[in-house]
N, C-alpha and C positions, 0 to 999 in steps of 0.2 A: 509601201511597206506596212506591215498590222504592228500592231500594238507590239503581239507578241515576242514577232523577232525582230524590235526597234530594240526592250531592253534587253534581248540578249545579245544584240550589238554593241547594247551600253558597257554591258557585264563585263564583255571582254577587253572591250578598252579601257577600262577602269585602272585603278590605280592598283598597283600589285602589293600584295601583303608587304609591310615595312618589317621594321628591326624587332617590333616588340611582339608581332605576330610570331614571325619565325621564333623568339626565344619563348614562349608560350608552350609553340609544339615543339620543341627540342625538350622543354621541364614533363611536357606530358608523358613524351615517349620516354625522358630517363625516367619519370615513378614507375611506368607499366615497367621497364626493364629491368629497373632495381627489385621491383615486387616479385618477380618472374624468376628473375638468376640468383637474386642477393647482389652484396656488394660485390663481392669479390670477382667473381664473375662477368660481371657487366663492363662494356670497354667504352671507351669514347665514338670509336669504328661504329659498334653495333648502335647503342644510340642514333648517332648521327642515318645512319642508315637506317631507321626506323621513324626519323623524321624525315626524312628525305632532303639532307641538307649535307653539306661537307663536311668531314671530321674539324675542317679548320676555323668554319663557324662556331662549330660547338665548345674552341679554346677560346674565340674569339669572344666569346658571350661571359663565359664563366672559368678560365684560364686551367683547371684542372678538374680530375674525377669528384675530387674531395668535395672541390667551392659547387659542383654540380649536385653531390651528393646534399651538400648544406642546403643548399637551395631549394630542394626537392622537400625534404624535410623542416624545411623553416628555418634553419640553424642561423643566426645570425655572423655575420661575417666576423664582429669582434670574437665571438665564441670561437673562432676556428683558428683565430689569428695567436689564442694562448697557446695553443695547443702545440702552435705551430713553434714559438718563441721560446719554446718547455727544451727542446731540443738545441738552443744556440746557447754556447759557450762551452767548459769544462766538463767532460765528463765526469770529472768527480762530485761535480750537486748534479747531477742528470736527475736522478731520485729525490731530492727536493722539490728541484721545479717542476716536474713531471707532478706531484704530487697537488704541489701548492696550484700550478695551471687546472687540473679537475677540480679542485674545491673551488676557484676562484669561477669557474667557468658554468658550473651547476650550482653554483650559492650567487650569482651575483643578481643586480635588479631582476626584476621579472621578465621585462620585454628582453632580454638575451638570454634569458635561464630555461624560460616556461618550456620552449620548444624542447631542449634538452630533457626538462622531466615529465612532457609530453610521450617524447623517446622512450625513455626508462621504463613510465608506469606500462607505457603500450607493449613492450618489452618482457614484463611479469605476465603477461595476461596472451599474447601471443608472439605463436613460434615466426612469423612471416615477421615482425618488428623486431623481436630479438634476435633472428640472424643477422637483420642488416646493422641493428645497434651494434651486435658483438663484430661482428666481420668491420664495423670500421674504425671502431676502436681498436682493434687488434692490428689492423693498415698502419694507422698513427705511431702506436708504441713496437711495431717489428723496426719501424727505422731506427730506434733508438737503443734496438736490442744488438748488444757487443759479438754475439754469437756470430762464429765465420758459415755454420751451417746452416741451412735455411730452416730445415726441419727445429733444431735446437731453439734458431732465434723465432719461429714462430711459436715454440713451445713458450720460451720465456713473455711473448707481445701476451700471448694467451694469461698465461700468470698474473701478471702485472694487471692485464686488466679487467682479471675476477675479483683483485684485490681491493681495486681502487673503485669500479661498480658496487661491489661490497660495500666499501665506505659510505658511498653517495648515499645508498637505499638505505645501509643502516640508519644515515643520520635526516633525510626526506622523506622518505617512506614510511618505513617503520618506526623510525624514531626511537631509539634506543637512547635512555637516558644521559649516562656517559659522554656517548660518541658526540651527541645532540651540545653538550653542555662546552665540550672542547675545542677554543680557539681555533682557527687555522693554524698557527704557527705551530702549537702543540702535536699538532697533527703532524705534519709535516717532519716536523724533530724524530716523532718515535715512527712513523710508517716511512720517512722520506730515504732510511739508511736497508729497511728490505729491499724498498720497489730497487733501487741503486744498486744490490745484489743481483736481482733477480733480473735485470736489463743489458746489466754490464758482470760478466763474470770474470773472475781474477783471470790474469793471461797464465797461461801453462808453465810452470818452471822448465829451464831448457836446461 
């Protein structure tokens, strides 16, 4: 036997890519996907079929689009988990916590923030990072929109989260002296009673 097909006999008996290869190429082919379709777009199906692994791997790695999408983009698990928590209980403070959950989520230490305003600046500067920033924010805030018609509650996910984008940039970015200067709480008080309009709209008198 020559050298040369000794290690290609090696190669093939070799030990087969484990758990952390395979999730490797499943985060690679969701960036190329995500880049390519946007968020909205992109499925777990197609993913997984472009790494070449079962759609049920791909829950198994990372249990949803969202934690997929987080992942992809660095987003820190705690970051996804306010977002997530904005949404449980009364909908009558829905627009508080929805509120209070973005500022606490893009202000808080760095190692959970930076990604986020990684996001944002990459977002001002191109269209390929602010479709997928906007399409997944607008994902998050459509569940929480009261609207029975899709069209309506993705108008209002849309609203809500030009408003609250607005915020962040005003007060990271650009820095606006006001906005800059004003607690959370403040915030929350006077933005938290629109976004709560604009998610949940009064029910129709019968």
């Amino acid at each position: 036997m020559t050298p040369g097909s000794q290690a290609t006999r090696s190669a093939r008996v070799g030990r087969r890519p484990g758990a952390e290869s395979t999730r490797t190429t499943v985060l690679a082919a969701a960036s190329a996907r995500f880049a390519s379709d946007g968020y909205a777009a992109t499925t777990i199906r197609r993913i997984a079929t472009d790494a070449g692994v079962d759609p049920s791997q791909v829950m198994q790695f990372f249990g949803s689009k969202d934690a997929l999408f987080a992942a992809v983009m660095a987003v820190p698990a705690s970051a996804l988990a306010r977002f997530d928590t904005a949404f449980d209980g009364p909908s009558e403070h829905l627009g508080e916590r929805v509120v209070r959950a973005f500022l606490e989520a893009w202000e808080a230490p760095g190692e959970e923030s930076e990604p986020l305003m990684t996001m944002l600046r990459g977002a001002v500067v191109n269209e390929e990072a602010n479709t997928q920033l906007r399409e997944f924010i607008e994902a998050r805030l459509e569940h929480g929109a009261g609207a029975v018609d899709h069209d309506h509650r993705a108008l209002r996910a849309g609203l809500a989260a030009a408003m609250l984008v607005g915020i962040i940039t005003s007060r990271r970015i650009i820095g606006v002296p006001t906005l800059v200067a004003a607690n959370h709480d403040r915030i929350v008080e006077t933005v938290g009673p629109a976004i709560q309009s604009v998610l949940t709209p009064p029910s129709p008198v019968v």
